[in-house]
MDAnalysis code that builds the backbone (N, CA, C; Angstrom):
import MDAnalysis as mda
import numpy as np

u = mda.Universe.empty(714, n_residues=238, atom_resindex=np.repeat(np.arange(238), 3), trajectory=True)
u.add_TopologyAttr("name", ["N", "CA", "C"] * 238)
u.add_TopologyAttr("resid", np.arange(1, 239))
u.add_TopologyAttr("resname", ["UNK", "UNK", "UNK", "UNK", "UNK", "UNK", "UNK", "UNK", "UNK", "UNK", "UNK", "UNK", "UNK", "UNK", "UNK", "UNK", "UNK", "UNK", "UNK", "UNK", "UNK", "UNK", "UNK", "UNK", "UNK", "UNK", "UNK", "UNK", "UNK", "UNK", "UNK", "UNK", "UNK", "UNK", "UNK", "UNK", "UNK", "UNK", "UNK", "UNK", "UNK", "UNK", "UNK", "UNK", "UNK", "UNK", "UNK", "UNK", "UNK", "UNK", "UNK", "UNK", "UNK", "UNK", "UNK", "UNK", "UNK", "UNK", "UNK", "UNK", "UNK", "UNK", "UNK", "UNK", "UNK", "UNK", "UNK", "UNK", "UNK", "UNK", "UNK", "UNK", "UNK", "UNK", "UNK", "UNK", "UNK", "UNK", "UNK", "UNK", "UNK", "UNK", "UNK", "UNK", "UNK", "UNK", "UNK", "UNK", "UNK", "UNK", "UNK", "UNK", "UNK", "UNK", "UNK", "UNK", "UNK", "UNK", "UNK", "UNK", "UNK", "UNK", "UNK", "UNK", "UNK", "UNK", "UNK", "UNK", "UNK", "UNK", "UNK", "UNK", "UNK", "UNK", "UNK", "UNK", "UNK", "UNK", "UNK", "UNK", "UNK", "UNK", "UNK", "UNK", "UNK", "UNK", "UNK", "UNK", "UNK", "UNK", "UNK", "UNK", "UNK", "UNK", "UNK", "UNK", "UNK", "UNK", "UNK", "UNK", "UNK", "UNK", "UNK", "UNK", "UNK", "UNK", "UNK", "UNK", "UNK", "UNK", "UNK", "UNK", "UNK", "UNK", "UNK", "UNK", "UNK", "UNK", "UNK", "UNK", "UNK", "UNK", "UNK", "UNK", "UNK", "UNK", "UNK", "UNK", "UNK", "UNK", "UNK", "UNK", "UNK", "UNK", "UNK", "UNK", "UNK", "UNK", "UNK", "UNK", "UNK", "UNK", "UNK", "UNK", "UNK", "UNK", "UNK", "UNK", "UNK", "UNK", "UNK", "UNK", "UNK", "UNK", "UNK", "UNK", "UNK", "UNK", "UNK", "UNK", "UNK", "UNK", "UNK", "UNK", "UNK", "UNK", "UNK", "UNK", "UNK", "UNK", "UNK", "UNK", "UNK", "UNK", "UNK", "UNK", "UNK", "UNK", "UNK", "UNK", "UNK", "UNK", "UNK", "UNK", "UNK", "UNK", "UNK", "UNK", "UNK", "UNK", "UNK", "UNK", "UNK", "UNK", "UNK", "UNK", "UNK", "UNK"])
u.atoms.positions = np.array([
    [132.782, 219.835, 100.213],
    [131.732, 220.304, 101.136],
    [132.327, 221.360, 102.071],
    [131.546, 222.178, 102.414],
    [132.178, 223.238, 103.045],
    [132.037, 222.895, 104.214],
    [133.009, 223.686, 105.236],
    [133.143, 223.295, 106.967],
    [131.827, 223.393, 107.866],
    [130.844, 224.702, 106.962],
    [129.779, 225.160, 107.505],
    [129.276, 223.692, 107.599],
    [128.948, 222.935, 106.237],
    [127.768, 222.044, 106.328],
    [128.314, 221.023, 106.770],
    [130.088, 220.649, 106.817],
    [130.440, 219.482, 107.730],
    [129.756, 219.286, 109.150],
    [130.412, 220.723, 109.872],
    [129.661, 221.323, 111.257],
    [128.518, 220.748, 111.708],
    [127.705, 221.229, 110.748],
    [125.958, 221.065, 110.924],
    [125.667, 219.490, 110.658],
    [126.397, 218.791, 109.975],
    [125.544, 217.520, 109.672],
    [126.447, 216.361, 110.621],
    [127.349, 217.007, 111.603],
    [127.955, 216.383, 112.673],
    [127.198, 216.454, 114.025],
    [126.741, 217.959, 113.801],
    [125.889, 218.072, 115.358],
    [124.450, 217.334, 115.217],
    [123.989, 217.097, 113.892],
    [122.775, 216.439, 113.347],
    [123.086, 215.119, 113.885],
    [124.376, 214.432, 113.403],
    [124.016, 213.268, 113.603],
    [124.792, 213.118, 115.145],
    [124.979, 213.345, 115.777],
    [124.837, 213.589, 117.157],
    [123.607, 213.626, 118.206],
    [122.664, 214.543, 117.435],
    [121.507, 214.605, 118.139],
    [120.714, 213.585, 117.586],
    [120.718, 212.899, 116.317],
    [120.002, 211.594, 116.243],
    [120.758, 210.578, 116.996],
    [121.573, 210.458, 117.251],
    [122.416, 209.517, 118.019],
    [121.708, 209.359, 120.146],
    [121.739, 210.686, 120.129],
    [121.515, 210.724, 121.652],
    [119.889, 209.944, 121.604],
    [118.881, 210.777, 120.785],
    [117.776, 211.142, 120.929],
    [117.043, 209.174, 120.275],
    [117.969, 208.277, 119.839],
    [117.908, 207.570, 119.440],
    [117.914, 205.808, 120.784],
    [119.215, 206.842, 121.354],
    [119.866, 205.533, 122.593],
    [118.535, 206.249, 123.660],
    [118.220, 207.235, 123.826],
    [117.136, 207.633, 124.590],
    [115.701, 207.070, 124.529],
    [115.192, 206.757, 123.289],
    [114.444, 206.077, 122.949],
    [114.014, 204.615, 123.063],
    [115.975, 204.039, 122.560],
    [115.709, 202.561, 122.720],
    [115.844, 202.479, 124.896],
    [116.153, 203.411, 125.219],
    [116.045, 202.865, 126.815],
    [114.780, 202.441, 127.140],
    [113.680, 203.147, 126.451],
    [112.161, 203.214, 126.690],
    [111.457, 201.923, 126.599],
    [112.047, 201.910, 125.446],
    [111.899, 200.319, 124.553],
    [111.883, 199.160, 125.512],
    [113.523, 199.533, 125.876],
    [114.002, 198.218, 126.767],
    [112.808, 197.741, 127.830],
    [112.756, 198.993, 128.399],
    [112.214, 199.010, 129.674],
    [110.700, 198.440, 129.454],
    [110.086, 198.721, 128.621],
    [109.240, 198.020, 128.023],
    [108.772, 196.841, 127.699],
    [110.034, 196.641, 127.174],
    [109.877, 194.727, 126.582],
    [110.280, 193.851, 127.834],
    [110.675, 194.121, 128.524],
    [111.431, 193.930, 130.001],
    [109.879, 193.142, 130.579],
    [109.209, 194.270, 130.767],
    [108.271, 194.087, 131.728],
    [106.798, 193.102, 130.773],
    [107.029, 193.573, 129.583],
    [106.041, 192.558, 128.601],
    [106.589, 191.191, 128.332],
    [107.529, 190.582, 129.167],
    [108.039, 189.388, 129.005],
    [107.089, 188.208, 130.059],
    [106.834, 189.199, 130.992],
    [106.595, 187.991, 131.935],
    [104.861, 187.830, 131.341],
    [103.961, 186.850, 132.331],
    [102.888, 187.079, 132.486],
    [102.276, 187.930, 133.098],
    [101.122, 188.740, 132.698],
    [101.095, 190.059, 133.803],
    [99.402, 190.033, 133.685],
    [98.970, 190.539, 134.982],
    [97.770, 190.980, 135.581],
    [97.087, 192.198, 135.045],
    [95.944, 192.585, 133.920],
    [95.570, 194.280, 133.902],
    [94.117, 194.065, 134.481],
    [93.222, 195.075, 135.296],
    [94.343, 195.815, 135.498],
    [95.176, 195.659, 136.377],
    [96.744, 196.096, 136.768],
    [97.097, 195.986, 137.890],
    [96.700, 196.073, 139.559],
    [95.542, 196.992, 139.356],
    [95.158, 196.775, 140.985],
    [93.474, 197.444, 140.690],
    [92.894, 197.312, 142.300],
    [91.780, 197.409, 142.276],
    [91.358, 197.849, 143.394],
    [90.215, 198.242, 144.289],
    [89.871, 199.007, 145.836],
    [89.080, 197.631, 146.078],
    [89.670, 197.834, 147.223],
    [89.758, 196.752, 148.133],
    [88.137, 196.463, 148.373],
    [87.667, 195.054, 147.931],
    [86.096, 194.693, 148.129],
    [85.637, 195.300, 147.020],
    [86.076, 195.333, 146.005],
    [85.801, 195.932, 144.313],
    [84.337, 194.488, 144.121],
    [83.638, 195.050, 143.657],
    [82.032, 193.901, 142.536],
    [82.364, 194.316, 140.740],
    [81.759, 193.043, 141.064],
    [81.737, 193.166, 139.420],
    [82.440, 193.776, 138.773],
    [83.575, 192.872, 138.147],
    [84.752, 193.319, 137.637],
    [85.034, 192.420, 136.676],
    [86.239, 192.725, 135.821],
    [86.799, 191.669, 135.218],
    [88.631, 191.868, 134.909],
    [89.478, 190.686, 135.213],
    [90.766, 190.462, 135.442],
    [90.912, 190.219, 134.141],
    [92.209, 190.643, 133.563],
    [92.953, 189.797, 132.389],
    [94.122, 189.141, 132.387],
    [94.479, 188.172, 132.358],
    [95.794, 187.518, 132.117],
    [96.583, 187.524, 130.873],
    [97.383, 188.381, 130.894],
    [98.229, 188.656, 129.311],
    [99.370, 187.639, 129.273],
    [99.453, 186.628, 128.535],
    [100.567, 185.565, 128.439],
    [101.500, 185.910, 127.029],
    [102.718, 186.053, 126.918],
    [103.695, 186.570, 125.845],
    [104.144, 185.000, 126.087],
    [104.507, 184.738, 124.591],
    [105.239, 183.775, 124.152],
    [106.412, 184.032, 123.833],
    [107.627, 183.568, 124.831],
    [109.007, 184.055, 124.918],
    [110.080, 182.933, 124.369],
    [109.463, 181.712, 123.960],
    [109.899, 181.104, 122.987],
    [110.376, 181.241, 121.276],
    [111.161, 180.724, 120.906],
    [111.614, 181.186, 119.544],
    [110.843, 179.878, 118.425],
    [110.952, 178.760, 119.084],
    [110.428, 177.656, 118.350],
    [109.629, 176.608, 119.352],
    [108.921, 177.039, 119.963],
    [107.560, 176.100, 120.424],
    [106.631, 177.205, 121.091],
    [105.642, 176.705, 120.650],
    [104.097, 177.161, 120.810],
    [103.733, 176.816, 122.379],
    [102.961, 178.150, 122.956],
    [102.576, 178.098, 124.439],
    [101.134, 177.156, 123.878],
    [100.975, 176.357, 124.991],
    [99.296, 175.511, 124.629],
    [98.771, 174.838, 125.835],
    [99.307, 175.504, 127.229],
    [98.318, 175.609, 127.988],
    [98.659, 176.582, 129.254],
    [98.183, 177.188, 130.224],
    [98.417, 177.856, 131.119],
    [97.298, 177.678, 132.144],
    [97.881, 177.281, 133.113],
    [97.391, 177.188, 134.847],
    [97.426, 178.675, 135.501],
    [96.256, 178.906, 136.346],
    [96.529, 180.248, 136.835],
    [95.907, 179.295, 138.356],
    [96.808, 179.685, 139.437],
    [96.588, 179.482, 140.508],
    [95.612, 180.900, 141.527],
    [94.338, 180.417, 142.131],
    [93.748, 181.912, 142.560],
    [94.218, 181.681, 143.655],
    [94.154, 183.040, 144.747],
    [94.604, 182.488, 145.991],
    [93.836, 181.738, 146.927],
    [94.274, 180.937, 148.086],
    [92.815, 180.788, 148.914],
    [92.863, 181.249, 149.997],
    [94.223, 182.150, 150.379],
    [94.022, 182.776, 151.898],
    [93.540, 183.738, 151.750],
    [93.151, 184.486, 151.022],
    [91.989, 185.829, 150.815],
    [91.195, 185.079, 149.174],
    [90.432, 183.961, 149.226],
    [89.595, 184.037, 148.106],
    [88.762, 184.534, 147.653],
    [88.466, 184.552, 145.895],
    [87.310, 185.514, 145.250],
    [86.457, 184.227, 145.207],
    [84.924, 185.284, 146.358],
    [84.165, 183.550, 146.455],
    [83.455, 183.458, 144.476],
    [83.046, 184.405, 143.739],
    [82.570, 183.883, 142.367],
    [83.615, 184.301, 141.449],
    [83.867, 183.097, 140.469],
    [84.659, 184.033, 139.476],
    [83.832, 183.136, 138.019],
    [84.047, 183.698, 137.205],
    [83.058, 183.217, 135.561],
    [84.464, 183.350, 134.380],
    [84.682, 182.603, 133.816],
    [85.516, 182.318, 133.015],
    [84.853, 182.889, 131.605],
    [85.447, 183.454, 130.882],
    [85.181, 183.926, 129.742],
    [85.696, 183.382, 128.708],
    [84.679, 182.820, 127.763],
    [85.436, 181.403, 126.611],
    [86.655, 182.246, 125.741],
    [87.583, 181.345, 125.521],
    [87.954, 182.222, 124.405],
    [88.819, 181.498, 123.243],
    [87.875, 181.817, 121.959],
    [88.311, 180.899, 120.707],
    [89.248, 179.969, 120.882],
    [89.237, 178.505, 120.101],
    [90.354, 178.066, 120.443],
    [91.252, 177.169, 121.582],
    [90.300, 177.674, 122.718],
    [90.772, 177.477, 123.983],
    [89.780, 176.696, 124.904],
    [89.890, 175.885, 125.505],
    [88.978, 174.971, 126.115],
    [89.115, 174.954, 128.277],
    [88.434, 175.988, 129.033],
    [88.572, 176.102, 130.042],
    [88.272, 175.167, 131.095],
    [89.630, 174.850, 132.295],
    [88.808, 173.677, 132.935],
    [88.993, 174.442, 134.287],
    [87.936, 174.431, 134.852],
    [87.617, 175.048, 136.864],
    [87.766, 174.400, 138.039],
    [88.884, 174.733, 138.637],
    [88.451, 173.723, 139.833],
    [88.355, 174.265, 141.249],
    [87.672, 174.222, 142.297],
    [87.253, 175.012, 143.158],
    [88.143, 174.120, 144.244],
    [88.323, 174.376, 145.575],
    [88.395, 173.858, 146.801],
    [88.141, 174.576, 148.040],
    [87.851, 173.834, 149.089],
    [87.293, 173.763, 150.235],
    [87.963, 175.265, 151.297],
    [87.140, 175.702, 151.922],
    [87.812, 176.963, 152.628],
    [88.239, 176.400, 153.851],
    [89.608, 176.793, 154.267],
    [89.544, 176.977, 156.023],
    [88.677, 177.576, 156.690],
    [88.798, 179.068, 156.292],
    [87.671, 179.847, 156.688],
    [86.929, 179.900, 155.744],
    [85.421, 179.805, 156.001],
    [84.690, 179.976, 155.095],
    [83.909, 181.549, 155.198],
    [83.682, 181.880, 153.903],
    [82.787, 183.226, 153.976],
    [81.002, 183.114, 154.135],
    [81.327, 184.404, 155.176],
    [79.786, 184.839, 155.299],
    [79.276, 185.979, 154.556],
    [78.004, 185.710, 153.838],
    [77.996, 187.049, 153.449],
    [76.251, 186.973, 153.593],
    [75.881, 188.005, 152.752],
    [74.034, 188.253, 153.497],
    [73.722, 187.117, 152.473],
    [73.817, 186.211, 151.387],
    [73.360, 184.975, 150.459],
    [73.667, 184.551, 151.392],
    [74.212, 183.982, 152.442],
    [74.428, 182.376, 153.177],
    [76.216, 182.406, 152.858],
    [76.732, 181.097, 153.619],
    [78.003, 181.200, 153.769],
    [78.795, 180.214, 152.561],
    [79.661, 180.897, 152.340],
    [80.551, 180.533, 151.500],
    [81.590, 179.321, 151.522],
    [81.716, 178.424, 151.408],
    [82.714, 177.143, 151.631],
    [83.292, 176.677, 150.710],
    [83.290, 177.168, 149.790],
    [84.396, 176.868, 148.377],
    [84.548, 177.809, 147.581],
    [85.928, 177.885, 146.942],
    [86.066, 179.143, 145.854],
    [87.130, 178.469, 144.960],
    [87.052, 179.048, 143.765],
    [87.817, 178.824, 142.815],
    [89.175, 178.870, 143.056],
    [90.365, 177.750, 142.779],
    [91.565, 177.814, 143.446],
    [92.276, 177.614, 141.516],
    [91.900, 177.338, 140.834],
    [92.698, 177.084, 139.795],
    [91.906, 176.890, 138.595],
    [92.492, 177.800, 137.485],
    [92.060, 177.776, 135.865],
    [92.939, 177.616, 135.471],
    [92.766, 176.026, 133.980],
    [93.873, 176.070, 133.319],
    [93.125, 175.773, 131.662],
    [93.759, 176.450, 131.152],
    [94.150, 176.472, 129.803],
    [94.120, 175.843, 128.675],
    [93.576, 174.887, 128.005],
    [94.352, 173.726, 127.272],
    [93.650, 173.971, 125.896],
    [94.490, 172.849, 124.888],
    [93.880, 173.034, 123.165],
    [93.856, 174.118, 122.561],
    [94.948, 174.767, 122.698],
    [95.028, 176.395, 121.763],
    [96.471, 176.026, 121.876],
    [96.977, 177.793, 121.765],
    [98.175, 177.837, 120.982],
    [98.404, 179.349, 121.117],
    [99.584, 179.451, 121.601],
    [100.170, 181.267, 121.235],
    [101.332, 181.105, 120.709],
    [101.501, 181.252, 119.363],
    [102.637, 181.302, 118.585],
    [104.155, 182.243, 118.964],
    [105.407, 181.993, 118.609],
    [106.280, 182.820, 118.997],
    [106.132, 184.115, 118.590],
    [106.367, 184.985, 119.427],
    [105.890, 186.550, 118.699],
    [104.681, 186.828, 118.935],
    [103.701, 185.777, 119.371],
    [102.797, 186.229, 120.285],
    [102.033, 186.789, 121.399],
    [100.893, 186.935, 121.443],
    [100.260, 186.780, 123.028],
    [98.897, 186.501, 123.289],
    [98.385, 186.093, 124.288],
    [97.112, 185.536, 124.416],
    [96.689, 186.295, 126.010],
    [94.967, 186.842, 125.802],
    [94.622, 187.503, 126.948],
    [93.738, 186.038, 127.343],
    [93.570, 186.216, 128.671],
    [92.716, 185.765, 129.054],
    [91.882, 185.788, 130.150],
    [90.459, 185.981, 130.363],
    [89.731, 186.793, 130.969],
    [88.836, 185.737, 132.434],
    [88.817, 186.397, 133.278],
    [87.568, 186.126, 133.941],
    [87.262, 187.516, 135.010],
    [85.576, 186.640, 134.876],
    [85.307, 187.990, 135.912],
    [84.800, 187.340, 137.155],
    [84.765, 188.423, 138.349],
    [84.618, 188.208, 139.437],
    [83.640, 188.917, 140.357],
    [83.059, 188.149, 141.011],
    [81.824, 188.684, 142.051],
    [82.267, 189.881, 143.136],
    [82.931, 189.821, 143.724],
    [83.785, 190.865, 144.735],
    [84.736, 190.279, 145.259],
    [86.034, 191.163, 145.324],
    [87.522, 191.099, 145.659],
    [87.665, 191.455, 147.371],
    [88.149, 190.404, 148.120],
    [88.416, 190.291, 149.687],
    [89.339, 191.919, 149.811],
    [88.252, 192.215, 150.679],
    [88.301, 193.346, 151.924],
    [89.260, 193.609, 152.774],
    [90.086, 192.147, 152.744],
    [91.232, 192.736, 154.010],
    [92.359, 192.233, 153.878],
    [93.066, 192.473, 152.293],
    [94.095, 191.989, 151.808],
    [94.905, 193.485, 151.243],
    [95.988, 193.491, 151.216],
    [96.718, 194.377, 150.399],
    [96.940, 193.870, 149.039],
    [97.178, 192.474, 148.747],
    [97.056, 192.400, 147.134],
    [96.854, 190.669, 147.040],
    [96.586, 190.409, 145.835],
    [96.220, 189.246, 145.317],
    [97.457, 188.415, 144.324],
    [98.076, 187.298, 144.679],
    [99.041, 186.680, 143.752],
    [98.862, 185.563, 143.316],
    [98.351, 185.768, 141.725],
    [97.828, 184.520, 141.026],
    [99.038, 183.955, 140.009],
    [99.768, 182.628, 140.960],
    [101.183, 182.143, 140.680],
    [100.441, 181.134, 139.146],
    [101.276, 181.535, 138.193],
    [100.743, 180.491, 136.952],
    [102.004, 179.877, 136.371],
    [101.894, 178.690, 135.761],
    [102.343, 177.922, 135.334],
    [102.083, 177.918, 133.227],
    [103.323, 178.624, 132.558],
    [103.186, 178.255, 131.314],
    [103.684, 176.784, 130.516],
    [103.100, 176.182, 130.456],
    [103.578, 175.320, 129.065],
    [103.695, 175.289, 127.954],
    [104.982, 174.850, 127.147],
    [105.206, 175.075, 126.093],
    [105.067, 173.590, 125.156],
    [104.855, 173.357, 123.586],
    [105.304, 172.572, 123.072],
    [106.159, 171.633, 123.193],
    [106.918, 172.325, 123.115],
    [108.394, 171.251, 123.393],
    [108.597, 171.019, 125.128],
    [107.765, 170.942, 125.728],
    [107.612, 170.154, 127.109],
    [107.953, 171.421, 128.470],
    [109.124, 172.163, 127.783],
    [109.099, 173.481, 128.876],
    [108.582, 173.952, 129.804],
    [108.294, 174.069, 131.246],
    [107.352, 174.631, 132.075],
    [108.311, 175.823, 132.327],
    [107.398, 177.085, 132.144],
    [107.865, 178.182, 133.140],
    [106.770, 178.641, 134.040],
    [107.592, 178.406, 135.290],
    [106.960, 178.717, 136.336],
    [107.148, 180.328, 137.228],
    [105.581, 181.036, 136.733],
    [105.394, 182.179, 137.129],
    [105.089, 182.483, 138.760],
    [105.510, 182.383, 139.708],
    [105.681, 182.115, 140.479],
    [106.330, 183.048, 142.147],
    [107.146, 183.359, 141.351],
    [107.964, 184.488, 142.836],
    [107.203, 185.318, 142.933],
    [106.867, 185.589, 144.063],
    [106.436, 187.075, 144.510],
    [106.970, 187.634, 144.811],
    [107.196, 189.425, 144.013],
    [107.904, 190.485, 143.899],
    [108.253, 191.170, 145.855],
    [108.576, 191.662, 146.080],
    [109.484, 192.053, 147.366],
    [109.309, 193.424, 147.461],
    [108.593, 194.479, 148.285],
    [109.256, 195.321, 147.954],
    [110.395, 195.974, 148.580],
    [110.684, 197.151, 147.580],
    [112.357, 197.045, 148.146],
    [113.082, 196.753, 147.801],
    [113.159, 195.227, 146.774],
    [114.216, 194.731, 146.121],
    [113.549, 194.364, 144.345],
    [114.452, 193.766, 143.711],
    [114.580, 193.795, 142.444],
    [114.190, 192.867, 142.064],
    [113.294, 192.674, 141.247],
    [111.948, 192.014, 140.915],
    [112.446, 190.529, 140.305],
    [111.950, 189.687, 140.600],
    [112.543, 187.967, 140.779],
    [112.571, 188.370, 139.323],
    [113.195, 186.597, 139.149],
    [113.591, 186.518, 137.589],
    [112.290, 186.358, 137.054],
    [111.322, 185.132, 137.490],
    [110.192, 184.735, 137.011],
    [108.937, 185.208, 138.154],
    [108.677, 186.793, 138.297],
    [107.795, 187.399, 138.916],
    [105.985, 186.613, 138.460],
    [105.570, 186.318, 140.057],
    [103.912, 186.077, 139.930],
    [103.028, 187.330, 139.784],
    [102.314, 187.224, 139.054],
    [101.413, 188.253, 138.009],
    [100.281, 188.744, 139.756],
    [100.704, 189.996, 140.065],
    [100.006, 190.324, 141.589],
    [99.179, 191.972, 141.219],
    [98.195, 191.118, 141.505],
    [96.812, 192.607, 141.676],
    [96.654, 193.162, 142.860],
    [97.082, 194.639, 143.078],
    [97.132, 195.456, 144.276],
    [96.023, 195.632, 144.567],
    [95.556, 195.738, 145.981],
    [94.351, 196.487, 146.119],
    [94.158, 197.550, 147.255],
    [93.864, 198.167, 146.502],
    [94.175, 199.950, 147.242],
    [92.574, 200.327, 148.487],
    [92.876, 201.546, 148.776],
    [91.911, 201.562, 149.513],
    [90.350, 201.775, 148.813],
    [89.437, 201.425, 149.687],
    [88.063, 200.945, 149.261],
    [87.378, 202.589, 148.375],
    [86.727, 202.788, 147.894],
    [86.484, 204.185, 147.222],
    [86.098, 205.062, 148.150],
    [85.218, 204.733, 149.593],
    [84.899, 205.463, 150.547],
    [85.890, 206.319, 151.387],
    [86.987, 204.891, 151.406],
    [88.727, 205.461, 152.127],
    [89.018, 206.217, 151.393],
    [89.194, 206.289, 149.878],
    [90.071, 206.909, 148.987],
    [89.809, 208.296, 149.151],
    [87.797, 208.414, 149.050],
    [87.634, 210.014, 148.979],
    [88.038, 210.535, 149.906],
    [88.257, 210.004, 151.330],
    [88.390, 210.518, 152.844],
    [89.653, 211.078, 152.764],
    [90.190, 209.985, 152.229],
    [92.017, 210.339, 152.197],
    [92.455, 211.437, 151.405],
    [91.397, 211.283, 149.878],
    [91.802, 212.737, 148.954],
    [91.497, 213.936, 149.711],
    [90.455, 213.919, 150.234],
    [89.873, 215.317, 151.115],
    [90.486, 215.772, 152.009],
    [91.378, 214.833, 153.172],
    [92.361, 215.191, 154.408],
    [93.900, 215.489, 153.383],
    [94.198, 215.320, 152.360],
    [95.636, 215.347, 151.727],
    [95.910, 215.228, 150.489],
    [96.925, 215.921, 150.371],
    [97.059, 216.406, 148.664],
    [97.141, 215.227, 148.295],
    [97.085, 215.025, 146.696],
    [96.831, 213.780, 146.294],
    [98.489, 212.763, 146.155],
    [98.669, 211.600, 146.338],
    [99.857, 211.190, 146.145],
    [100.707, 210.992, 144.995],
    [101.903, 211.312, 144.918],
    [102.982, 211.347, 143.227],
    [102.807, 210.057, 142.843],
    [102.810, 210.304, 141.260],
    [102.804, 209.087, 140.760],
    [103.751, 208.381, 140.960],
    [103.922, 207.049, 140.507],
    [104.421, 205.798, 140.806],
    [105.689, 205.876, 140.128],
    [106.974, 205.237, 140.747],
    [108.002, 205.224, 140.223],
    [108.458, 204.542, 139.123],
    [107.573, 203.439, 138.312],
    [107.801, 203.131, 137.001],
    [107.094, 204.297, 136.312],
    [106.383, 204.799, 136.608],
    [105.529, 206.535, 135.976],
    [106.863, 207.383, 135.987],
    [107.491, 207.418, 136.807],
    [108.502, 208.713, 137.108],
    [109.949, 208.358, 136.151],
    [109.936, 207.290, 136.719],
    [111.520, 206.614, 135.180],
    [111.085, 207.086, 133.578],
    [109.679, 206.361, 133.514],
    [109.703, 206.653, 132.190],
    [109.350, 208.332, 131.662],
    [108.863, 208.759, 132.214],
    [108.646, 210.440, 132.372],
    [109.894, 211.126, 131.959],
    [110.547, 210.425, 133.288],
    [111.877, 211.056, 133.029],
    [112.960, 210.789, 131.637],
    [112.924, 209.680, 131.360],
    [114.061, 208.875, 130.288],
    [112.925, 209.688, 129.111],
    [111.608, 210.026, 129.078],
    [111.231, 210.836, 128.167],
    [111.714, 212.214, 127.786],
    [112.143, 212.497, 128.741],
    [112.090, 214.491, 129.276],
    [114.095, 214.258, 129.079],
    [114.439, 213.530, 129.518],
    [116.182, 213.627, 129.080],
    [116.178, 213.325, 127.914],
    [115.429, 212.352, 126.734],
    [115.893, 212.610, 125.627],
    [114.883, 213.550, 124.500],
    [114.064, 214.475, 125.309],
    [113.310, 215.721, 124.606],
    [114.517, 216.457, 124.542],
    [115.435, 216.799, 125.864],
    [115.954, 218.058, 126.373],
    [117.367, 217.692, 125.379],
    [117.711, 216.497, 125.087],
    [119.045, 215.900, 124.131],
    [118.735, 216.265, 122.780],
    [117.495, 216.216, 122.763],
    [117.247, 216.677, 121.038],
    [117.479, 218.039, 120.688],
    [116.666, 218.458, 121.763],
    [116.681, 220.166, 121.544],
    [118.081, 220.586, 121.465],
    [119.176, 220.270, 122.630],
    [120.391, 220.601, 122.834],
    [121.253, 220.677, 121.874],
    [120.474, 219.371, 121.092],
    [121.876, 218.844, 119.676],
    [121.072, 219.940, 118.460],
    [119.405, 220.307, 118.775],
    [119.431, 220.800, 117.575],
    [120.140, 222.322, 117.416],
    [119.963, 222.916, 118.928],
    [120.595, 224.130, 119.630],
    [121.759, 224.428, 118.783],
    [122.951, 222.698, 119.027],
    [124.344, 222.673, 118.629],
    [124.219, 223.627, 116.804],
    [123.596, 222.977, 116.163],
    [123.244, 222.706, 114.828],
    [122.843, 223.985, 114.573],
    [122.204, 225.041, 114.978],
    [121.586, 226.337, 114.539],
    [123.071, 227.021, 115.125],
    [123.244, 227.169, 116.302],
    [125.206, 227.432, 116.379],
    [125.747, 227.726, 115.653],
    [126.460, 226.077, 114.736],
    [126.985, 226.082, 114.570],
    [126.616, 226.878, 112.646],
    [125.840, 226.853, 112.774],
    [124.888, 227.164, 111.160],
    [124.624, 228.937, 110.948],
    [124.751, 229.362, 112.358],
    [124.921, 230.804, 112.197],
    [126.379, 231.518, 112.130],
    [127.482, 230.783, 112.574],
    [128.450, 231.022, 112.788],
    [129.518, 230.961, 111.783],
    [129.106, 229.621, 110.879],
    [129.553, 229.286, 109.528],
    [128.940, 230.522, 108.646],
    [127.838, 230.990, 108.603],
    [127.526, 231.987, 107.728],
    [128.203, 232.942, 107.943],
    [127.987, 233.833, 109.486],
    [128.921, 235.164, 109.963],
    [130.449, 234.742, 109.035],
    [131.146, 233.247, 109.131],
    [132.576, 233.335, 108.759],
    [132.416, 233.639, 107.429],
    [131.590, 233.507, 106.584],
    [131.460, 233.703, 104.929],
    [132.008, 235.461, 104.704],
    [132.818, 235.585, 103.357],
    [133.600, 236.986, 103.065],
    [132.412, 237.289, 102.538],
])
């Protein structure tokens, strides 16, 4: 084989090499965050109607089956209606409790809200996942976010408890509680877009952007190497 095509199929596999570990970072970062239980969508404007939450549960077991899950709602900012959405398989049980404060609203006042849905008689296999839905009447007005701490069970007796609430500032618990932000109300939002440019996206937006754009710019570089080195081998030809 000649030096020309040694050259070239060195800088080749170079640039599959970079453009490869660049990729699996993406990955990582990915499966990372699809491990836990998680909230979509992630957030909502504050005093949001008629909506609907999903609970995405991944089965992180290798040999026992998830077959039931508790979702705790909160009750220091509660959602006074929420409606459970059946889903195959799965048999839903509701249980409400009593308010400290109770809500007023123009129907008459509110004195109980849903504090806990759990799960039972199904199954999410390893390598799985299971959504699960409810919807809700309107989301409390004077909260910054909502943390619905859940409890998975497994087959083989296992509880993982979803539970910590994330910090910000610091580095996200081992077993993070699945938390719905809630941003400002749509009236605030337009006020705020109109007084100021709009705000940069979010820093899991900006990592992955970026770990995209360093291994575009690695590909190109290595293929750069490769046309180089492919013009240079020819010029040396008698």
């Amino acid at each position: 084989m000649s030096p020309t095509h040694t050259t070239l199929r060195r800088a080749l596999r170079r640039t599959t090499l970079v453009t490869t570990l660049a990729a699996a970072g993406l990955l990582t970062t990915a499966g990372s965050a699809f491990a836990h239980v998680t909230i979509h969508p992630g957030s909502y404007p504050k005093g949001a109607t008629d909506g609907t939450l999903t609970f995405r549960v991944p089965n992180e077991e290798n040999n026992a089956d998830t077959t039931k899950i508790q979702v705790f709602l909160p009750t220091d900012h509660p959602i006074p209606s929420v409606l459970v959405t059946p889903e195959p398989g799965w048999t839903a049980q509701v249980k409400t409790a009593k308010l400290k404060n109770p809500i007023k609203t123009d129907d008459g006042t509110i004195n109980e809200a849903v504090s806990q849905i759990t799960w039972t008689k199904g199954k999410i296999q390893p390598g799985q996942y299971q959504d699960f839905n409810i919807a809700f009447g309107q989301l409390p007005a004077n909260a910054d976010q909502l943390t619905f701490k859940t409890l998975q069970t497994y087959s083989d007796g296992k509880v993982v408890r979803w539970i910590e609430e994330p910090k910000a500032g610091q580095a996200e618990p081992e077993n993070p509680a699945p938390v719905l932000r809630l941003t400002k109300a749509a009236d605030e939002a337009a006020t705020a877009t109109s007084a100021a440019p709009k705000a940069s996206a979010g820093a899991g937006d900006s990592t992955t952007r970026a770990l995209g754009i360093a291994g575009l710019i690695a590909g190109v570089l290595g293929i750069g190497t490769a046309a180089v080195a492919l013009y240079r081998g020819r010029g040396a030809r008698p």
